[in-house]
C-alpha positions in Angstrom: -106.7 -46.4 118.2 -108.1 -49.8 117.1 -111.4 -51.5 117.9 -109.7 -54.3 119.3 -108.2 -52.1 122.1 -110.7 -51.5 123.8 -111.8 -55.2 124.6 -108.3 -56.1 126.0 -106.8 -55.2 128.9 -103.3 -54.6 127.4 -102.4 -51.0 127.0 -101.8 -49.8 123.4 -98.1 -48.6 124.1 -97.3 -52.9 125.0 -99.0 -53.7 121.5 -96.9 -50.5 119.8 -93.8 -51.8 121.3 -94.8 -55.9 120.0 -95.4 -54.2 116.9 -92.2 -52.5 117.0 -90.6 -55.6 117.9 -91.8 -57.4 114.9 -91.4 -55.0 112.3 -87.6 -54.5 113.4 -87.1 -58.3 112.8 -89.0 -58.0 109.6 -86.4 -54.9 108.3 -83.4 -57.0 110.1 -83.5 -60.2 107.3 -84.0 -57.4 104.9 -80.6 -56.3 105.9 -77.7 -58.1 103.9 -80.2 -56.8 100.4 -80.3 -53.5 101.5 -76.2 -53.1 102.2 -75.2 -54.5 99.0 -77.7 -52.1 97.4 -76.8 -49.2 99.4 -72.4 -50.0 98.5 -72.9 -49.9 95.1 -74.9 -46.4 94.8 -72.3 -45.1 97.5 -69.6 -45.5 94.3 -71.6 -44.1 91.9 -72.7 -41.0 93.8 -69.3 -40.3 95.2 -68.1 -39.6 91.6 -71.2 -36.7 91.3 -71.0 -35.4 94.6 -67.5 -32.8 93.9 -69.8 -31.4 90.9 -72.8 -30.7 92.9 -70.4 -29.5 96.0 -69.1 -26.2 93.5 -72.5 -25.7 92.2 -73.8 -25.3 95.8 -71.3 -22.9 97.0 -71.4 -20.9 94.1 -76.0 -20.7 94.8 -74.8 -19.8 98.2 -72.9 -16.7 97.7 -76.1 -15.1 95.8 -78.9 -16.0 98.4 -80.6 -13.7 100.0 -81.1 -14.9 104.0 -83.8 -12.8 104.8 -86.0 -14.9 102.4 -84.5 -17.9 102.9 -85.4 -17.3 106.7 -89.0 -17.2 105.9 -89.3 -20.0 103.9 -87.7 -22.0 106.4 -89.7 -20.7 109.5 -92.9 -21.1 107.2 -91.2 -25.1 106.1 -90.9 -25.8 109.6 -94.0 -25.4 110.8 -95.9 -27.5 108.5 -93.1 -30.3 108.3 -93.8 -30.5 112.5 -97.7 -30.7 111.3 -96.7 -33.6 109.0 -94.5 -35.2 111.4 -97.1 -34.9 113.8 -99.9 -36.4 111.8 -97.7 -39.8 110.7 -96.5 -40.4 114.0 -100.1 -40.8 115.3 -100.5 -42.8 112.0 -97.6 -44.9 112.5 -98.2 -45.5 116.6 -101.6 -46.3 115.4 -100.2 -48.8 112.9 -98.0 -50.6 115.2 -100.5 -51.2 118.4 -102.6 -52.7 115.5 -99.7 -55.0 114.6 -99.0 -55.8 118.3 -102.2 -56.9 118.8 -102.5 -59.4 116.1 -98.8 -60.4 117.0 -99.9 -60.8 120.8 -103.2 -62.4 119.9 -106.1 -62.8 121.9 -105.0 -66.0 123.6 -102.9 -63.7 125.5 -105.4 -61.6 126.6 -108.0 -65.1 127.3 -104.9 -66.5 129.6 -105.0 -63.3 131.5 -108.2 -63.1 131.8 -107.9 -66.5 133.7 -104.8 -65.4 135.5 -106.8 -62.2 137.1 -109.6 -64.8 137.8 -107.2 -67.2 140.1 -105.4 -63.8 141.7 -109.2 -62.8 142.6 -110.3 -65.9 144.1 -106.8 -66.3 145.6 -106.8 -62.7 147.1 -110.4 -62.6 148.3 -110.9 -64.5 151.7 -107.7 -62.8 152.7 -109.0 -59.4 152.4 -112.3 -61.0 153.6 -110.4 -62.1 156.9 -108.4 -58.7 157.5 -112.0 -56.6 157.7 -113.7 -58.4 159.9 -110.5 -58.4 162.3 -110.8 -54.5 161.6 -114.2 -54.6 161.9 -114.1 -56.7 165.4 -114.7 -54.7 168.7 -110.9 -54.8 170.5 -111.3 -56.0 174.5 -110.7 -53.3 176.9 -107.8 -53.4 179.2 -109.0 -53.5 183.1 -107.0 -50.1 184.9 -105.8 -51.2 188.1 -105.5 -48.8 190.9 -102.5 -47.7 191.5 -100.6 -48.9 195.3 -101.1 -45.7 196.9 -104.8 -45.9 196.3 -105.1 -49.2 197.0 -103.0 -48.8 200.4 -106.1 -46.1 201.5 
């Protein structure tokens, strides 16, 4: 992971999901850019697309499957090694964007928080094992009446 990590006390998957967090917001005001783009492309591919559909289903018919199998299978494996290697990339990425979003003032005011819950906490647990540790008094048996009438 990062450096930073291991001198907080947040876990990385909270700075992977600020991380997240800010990058979504960052793509969301790219949003209304990327629709108009994306509209006028639709049009223009839409007249292609009818071309490339006959052309397909003729490659079709003439393929042999047994091959095609292979290089699929042999496709597959390394696309999951790929996908494998930049999702630890990108995971890595984001906790080291949640960390600068959370900042260490954060981590400094928890440090203070955890502090105060200590000394808060203490005499309380103090109190509770010495009353654990503290001999209990013994009850006194009486004798019973028929003993005692004897």
């Amino acid at each position: 992971m990062t450096d930073q990590q291991t001198k907080t006390r947040f876990p990385a998957p909270l700075y992977a999901a600020a991380g997240a967090g800010d990058m979504a917001v960052q793509q969301l005001r790219k949003l209304p850019g990327v629709v108009g783009e994306l509209s006028g492309r639709a049009a223009v591919s839409l007249g292609s697309a009818n071309a490339r559909a006959v052309a397909w289903r003729e490659r079709a018919a003439s393929t042999d499957l047994d091959e095609l199998r292979t290089t699929a299978t042999t496709g597959a494996v390394a696309f999951v090694q790929l996908a494998s290697d930049r999702a630890v990339a990108a995971y890595t990425a984001l906790v080291a964007r949640g960390e600068r979003v959370v900042g260490t003032g954060v981590v400094e005011a928890a440090d203070v928080v955890n502090a105060d819950m200590t000394a808060t906490e203490e005499p309380k647990a103090v109190a509770a094992a010495e009353a654990q540790s503290a001999p209990k008094p013994r009850k006194r048996t009486t004798k019973s009446a028929s003993t005692q009438a004897n």
